[in-house]
Wavefront OBJ file of the C-alpha trace (Angstrom):
o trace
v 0.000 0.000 0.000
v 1.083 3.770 -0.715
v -0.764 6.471 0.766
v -1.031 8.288 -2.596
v -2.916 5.419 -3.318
v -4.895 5.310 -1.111
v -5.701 9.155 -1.329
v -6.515 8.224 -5.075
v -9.194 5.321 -4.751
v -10.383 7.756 -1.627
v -10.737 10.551 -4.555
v -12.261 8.546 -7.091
v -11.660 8.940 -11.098
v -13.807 11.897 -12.676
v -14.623 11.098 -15.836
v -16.103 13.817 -18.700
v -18.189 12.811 -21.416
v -18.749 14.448 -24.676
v -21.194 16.931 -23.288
v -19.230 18.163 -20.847
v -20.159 16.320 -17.883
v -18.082 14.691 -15.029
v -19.073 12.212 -13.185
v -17.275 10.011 -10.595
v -16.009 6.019 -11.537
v -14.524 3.038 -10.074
v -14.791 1.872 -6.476
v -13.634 4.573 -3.553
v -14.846 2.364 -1.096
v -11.588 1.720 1.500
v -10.851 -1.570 2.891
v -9.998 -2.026 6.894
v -6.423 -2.460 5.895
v -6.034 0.161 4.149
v -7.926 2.180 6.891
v -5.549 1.207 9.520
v -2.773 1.508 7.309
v -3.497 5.739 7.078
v -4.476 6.298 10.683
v -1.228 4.352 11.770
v 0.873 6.640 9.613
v -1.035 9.718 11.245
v -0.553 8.586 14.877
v 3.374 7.689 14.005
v 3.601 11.097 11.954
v 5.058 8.542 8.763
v 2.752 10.595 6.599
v 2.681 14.071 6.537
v 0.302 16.240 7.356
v -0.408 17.235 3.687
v -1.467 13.977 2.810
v -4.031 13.014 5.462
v -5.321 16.566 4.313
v -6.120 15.189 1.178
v -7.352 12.345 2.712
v -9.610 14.280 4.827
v -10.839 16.001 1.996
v -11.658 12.946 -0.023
v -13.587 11.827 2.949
v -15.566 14.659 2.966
v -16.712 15.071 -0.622
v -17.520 11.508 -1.207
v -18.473 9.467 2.718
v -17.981 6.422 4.044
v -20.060 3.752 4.298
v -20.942 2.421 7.576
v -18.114 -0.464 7.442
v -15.616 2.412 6.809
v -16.630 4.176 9.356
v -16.453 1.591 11.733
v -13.068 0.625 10.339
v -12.179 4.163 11.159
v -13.464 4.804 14.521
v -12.017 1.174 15.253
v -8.239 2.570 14.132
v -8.345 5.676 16.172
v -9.985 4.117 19.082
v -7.108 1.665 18.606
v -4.336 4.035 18.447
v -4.202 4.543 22.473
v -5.912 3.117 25.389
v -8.964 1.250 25.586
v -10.597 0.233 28.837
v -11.873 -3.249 29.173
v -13.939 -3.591 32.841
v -14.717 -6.909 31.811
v -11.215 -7.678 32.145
v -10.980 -6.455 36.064
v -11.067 -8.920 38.674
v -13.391 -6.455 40.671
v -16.646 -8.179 40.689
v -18.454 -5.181 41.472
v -18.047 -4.432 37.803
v -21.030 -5.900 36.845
v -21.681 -4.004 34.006
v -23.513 -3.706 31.408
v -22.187 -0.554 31.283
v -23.790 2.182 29.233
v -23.235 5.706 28.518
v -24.675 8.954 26.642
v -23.221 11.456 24.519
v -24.626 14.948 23.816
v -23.556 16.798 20.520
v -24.084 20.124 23.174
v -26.066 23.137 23.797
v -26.634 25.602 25.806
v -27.995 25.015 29.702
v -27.148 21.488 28.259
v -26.131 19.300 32.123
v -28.423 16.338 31.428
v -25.215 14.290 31.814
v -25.060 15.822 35.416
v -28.483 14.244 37.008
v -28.318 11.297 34.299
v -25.578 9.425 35.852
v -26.532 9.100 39.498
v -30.309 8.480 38.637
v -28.854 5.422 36.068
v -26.468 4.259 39.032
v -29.552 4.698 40.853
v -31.515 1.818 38.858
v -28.104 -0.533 38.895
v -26.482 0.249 35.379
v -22.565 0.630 35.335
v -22.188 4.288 33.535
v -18.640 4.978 32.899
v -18.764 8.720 31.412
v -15.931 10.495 30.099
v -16.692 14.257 29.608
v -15.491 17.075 27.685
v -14.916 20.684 28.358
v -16.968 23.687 27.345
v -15.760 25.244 23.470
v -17.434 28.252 21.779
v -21.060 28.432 22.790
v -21.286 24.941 24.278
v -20.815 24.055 28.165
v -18.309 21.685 29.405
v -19.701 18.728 31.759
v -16.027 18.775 33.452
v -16.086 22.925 34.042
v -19.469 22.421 35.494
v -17.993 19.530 37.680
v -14.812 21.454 38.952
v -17.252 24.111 40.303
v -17.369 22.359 43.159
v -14.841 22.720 45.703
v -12.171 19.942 45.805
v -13.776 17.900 42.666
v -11.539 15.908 40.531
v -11.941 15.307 37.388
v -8.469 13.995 36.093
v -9.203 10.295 37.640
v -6.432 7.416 36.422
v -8.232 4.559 35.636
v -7.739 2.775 38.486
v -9.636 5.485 40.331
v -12.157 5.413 37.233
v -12.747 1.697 37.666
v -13.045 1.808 41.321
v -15.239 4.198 41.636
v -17.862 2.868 39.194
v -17.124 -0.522 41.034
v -18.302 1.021 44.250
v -20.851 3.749 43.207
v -21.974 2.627 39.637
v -20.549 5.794 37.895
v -18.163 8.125 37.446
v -17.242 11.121 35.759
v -13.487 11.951 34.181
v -11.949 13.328 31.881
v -10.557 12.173 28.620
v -6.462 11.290 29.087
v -3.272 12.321 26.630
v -3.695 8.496 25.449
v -7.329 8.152 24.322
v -7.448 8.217 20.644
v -4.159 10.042 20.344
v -5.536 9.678 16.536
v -8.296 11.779 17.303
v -6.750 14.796 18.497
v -4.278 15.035 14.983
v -6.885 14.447 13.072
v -9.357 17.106 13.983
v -6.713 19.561 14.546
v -6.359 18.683 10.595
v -9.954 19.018 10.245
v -10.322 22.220 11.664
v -7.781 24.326 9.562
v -8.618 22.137 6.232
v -12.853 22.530 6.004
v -13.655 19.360 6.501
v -15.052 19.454 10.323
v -18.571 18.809 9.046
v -17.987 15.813 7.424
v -20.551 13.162 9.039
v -18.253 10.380 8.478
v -15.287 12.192 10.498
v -17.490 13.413 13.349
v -18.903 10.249 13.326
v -15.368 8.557 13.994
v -14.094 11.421 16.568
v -17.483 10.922 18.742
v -17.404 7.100 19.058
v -13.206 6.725 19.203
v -13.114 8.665 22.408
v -16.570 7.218 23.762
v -15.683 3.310 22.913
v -12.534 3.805 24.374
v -14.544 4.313 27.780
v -15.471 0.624 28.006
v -19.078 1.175 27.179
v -21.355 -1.611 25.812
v -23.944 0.229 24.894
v -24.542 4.308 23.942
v -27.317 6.882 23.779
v -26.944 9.766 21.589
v -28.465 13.250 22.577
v -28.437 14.699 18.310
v -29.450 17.891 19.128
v -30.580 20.746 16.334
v -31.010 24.495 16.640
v -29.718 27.476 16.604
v -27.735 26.622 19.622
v -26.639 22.936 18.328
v -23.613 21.659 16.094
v -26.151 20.759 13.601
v -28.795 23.451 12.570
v -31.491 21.453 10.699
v -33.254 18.267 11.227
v -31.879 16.780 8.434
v -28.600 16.949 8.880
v -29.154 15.932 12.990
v -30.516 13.045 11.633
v -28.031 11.921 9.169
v -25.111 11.957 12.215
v -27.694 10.609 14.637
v -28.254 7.586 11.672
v -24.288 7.487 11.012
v -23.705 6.989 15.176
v -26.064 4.731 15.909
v -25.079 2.545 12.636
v -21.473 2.938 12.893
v -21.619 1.470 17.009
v -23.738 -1.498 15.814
v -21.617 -2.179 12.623
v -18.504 -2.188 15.859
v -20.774 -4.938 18.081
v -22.403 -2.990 20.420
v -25.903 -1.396 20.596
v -27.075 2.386 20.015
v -29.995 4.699 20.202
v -29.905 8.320 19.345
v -32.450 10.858 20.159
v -32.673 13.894 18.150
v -33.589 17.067 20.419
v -34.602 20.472 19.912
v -31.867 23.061 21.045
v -33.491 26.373 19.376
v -33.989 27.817 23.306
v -32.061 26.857 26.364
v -32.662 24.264 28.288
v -33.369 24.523 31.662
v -33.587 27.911 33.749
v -29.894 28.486 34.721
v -26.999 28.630 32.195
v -23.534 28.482 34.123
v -20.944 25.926 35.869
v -21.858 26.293 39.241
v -25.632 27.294 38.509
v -26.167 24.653 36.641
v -24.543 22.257 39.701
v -27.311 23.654 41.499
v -30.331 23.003 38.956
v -28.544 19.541 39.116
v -29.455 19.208 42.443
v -32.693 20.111 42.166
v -33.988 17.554 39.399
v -32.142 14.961 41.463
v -34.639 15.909 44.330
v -37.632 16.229 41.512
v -38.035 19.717 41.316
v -36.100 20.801 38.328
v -37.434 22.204 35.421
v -39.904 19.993 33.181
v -37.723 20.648 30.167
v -34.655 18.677 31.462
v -36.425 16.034 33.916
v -38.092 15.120 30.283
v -35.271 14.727 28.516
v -33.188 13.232 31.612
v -35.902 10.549 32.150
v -36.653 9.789 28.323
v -32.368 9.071 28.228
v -32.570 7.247 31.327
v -34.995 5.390 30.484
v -33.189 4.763 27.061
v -30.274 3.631 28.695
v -32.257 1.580 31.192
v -33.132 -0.637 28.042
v -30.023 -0.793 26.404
v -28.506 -2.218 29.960
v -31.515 -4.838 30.000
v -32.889 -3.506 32.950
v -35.701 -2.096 31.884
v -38.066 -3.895 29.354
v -39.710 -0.930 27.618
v -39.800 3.109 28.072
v -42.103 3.016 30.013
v -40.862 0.577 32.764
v -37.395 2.628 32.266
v -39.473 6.134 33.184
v -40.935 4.300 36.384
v -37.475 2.938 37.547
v -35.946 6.708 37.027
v -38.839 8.583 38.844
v -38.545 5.984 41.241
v -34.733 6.580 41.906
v -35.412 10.562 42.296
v -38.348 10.181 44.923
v -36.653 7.684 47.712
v -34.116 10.350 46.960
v -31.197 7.025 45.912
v -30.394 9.161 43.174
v -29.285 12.557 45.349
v -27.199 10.387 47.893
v -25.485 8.702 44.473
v -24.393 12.041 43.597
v -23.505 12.919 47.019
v -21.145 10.197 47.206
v -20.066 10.252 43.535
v -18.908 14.301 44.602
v -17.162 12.849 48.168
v -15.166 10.386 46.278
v -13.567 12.528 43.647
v -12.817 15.408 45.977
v -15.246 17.395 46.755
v -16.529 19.181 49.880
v -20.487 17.704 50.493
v -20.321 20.038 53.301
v -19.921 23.282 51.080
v -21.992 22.456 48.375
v -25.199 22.278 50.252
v -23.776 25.648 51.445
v -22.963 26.902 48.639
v -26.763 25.902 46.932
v -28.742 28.869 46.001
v -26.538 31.188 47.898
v -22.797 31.426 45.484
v -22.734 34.382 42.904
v -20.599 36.090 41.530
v -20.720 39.770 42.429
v -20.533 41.234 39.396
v -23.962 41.228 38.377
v -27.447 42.916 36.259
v -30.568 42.371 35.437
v -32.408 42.214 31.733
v -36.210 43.560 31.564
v -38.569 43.198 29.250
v -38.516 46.039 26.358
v -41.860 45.111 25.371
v -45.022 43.267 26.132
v -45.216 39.670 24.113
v -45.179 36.199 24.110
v -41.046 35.781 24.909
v -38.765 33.593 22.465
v -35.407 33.201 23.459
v -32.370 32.625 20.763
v -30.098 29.345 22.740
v -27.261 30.394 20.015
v -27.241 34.014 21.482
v -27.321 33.396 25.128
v -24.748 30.667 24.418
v -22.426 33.413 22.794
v -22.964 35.704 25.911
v -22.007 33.727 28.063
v -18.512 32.945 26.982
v -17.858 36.468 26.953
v -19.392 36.480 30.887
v -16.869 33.465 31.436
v -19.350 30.493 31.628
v -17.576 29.253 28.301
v -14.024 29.305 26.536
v -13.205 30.592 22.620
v -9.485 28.487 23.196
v -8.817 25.653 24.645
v -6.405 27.936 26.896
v -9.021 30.063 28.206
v -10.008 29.750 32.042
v -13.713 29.808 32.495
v -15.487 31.379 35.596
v -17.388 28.780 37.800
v -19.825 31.478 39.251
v -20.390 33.359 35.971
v -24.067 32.825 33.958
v -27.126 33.803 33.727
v -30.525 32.758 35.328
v -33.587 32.831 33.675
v -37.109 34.331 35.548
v -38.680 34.036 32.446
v -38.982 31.044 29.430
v -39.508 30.353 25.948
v -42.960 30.968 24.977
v -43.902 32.870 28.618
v -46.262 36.240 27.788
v -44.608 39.142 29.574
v -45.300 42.750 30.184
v -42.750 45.173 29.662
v -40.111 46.101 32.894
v -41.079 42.299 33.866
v -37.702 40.658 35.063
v -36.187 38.388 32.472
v -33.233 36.951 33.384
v -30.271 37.643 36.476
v -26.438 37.790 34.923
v -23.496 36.837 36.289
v -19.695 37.675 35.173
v -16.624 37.368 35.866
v -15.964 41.002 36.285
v -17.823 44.434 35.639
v -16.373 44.829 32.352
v -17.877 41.869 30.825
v -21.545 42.697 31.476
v -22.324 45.501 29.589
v -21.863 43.526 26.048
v -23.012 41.028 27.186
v -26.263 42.280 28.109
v -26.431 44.000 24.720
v -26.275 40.318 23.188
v -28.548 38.746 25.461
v -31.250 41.419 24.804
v -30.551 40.538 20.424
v -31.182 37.474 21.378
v -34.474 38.009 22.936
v -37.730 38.510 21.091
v -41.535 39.639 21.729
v -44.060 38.198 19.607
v -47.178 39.394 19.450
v -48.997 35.948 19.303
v -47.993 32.842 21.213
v -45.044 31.230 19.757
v -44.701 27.156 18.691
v -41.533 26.132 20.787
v -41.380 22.662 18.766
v -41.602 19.545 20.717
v -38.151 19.058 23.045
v -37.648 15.122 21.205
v -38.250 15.505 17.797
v -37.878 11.643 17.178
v -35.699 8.497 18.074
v -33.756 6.128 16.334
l 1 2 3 4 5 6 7 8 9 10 11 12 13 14 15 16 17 18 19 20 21 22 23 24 25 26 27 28 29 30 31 32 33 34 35 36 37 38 39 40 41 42 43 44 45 46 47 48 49 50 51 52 53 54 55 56 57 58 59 60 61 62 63 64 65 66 67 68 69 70 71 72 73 74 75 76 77 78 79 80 81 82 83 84 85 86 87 88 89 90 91 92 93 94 95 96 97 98 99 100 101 102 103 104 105 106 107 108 109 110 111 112 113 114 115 116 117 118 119 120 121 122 123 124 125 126 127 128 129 130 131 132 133 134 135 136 137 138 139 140 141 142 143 144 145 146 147 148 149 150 151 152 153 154 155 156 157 158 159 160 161 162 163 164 165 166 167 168 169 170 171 172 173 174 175 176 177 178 179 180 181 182 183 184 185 186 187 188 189 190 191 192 193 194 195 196 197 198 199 200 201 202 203 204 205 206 207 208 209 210 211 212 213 214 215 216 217 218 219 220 221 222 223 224 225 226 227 228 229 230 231 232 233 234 235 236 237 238 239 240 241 242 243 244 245 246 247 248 249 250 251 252 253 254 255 256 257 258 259 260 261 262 263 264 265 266 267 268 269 270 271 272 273 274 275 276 277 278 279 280 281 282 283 284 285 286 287 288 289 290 291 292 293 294 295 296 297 298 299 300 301 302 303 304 305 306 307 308 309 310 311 312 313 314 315 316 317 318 319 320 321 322 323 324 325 326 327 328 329 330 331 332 333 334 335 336 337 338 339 340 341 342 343 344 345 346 347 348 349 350 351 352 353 354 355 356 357 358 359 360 361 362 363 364 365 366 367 368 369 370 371 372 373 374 375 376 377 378 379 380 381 382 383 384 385 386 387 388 389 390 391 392 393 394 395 396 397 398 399 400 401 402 403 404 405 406 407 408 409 410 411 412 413 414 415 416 417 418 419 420 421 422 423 424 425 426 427 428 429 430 431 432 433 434 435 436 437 438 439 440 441 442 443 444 445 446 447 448 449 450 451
């Protein structure tokens, strides 16, 4: 094999006819040798960065089939560590264990009350996290809000806490899919981060490598998701859930609406404390949906529960004798943090620097996710580099919802930064992102559909 080769069959032959026309020939379908035989040569740094551009781009004008991607995801995954609980000694790893990825939003911490209320119902739920980028929150930012908590576990922590608590939450190490991080650094200055195919493979590498038998998919859409329409949400939700079973394990993927917030508070440590409050079943409807249609979904997938609605009964269950809150509890004592100072801390830590948005007219309210998600990096909730430090008490709390009728001067939302300077633009984006319709507004259903 050569990789110009490769590149080549990748590329495909255009051929034009007499009236001008190309069209592409012969077979660009890759084999799993040939797969390997690339992502090797980008983990070792044989093959230059140039190339695997090209290869990249091939990928992205003409797919992969669902073997490919498999064999792709399969090679990164491959190219570091990959945990294998069934290989412990520890009989308290029971397993099955089953996790769930979010594509990310804004007020997006279903992963927060999702775990404990899924250790809750006996699943094994071994969830590696990411940190906020751009408009999106970070599960491990909102995490390390809390005084003391850890979220760089080794896995021998990782192991031994799921062992003794059914979950745990960490972070992803220098040697997960070492493949993963070249090749979307690649993607990102070359075009080609929207390529289904590639996502798909970056998504599962990292989340397979976890040790998970089994995976729901949050897919959201919106103005405040990755993916904007329903379409495309639904061809990466088809491409993950195809691409896990075409690796041997099973998949669901729900595909969400992210057009408004979800939840009432948008922040790291705010959204701790909404966390709290849906584990002791008074959160928001909005995200105890969603949280218990997951659950429920992961519930099945783990052969614990039978159908949804025996999943839903087995969550609700876990949140009212309150096994879900003391799962958390103990999930927070193990890796570091101070129980005692979070219940402190609950409804009473804010930042100082704060204001207030009111209502500039009377309406039926419709709030812009995408807009409040922009606002709040500049407050600190989020990060536009890796490098940047986010703010823990920094974000914004919402009085008033998507769809609510208001009256002008009524109090929409409380705001949060990290200093003074901060809040003046980004009150002026907040209020673009706010609108006042004159008749009630269609929200959209929250789960647009499963597959």
């Amino acid at each position: 094999m050569t990789v110009t080769d490769i590149i080549a069959k990748k590329r495909g032959i255009f051929i034009t006819d007499s009236d001008g026309n190309r069209s592409l020939s012969g077979n660009t379908i890759l084999s799993k040798d040939e797969i390997e035989f690339m992502v090797k040569g980008c983990t070792e740094k044989s093959i230059p960065d140039y190339q695997m551009s090209a290869f990249l781009m091939a990928i992205f004008f003409n797919g992969m089939t669902a073997e490919e991607t498999a064999h792709l995801t399969n090679a990164m995954l491959y190219s570091g560590d990959v945990m294998d609980f069934y290989s412990k000694k520890d009989k308290s790893l029971h397993g099955p264990f089953v996790d769930k990825h979010s594509t990310g939003g804004v007020g997006d911490k279903i992963s927060l009350p999702l775990a404990p209320i899924v250790a809750a119902c006996g699943l094994q739920d071994p969830m590696m996290s990411g940190r906020a980028l751009g408009h999106t929150g970070g599960t491990l930012d909102k995490l390390e809000s809390i005084k003391g908590y850890r979220t760089n576990l080794t896995e021998t922590e990782f192991t031994r806490f799921i062992a003794e608590n059914n979950f745990a939450m960490t972070g992803q190490t220098e040697k997960i899919a070492p493949a993963d991080k070249i090749l979307y650094a690649l993607r990102d200055v070359t075009g080609t981060v929207e390529s289904i195919p590639l996502i798909t493979a970056s998504i599962l590498s990292k989340k397979v490598a976890e040790g998970s038998d089994g995976l729901v998919f949050d897919v959201k859409y919106g103005s405040g998701a990755f993916m904007k329409s329903i379409p495309d949400a639904e061809l990466l939700a088809n491409s993950l859930v195809n691409t896990v079973k075409a690796m041997g394990k099973k998949a669901s993927a729900f595909i969400t609406n992210m057009n408004t917030p979800l939840g009432r508070k948008i922040g790291n440590f705010l959204e701790i404390e909404e966390t709290i409050d849906c584990l002791k079943g008074s959160g928001p409807s909005d995200v105890m949906e969603l949280t218990y249609e997951l659950g429920s979904e992961m519930l099945i997938l783990g052969n614990i529960a039978k159908d949804r609605e025996e999943g839903l009964e087995l969550c609700k269950k876990a949140v009212k004798s309150g096994e879900a809150y003391k799962r958390f509890l103990k999930n927070v004592e193990m890796q570091g943090g101070d129980i005692v100072q979070l219940e402190k801390d609950y409804n009473t830590r804010r930042s100082p620097y704060k204001t207030e948005i009111f209502a500039e007219n009377d309406g039926y309210l419709s709030i812009d996710a995408y807009g409040l998600g922009i606002s709040g990096v500049g407050l600190g909730v989020g990060r536009s580099k890796t490098t940047d430090a986010v703010c823990p008490d920094a974000g914004m709390i919402l009085h008033k919802v998507e769809g609510d009728k208001v009256s002008k001067g009524d109090l929409i939302m409380e705001v949060f930064g990290k200093n003074t300077e901060c809040l003046s633009p980004a009150s002026e984006l907040i209020k673009k992102a706010l609108k006042y319709n004159t008749n009630p507004t269609e929200c959209g259903k929250l789960i647009y559909k499963k597959i």
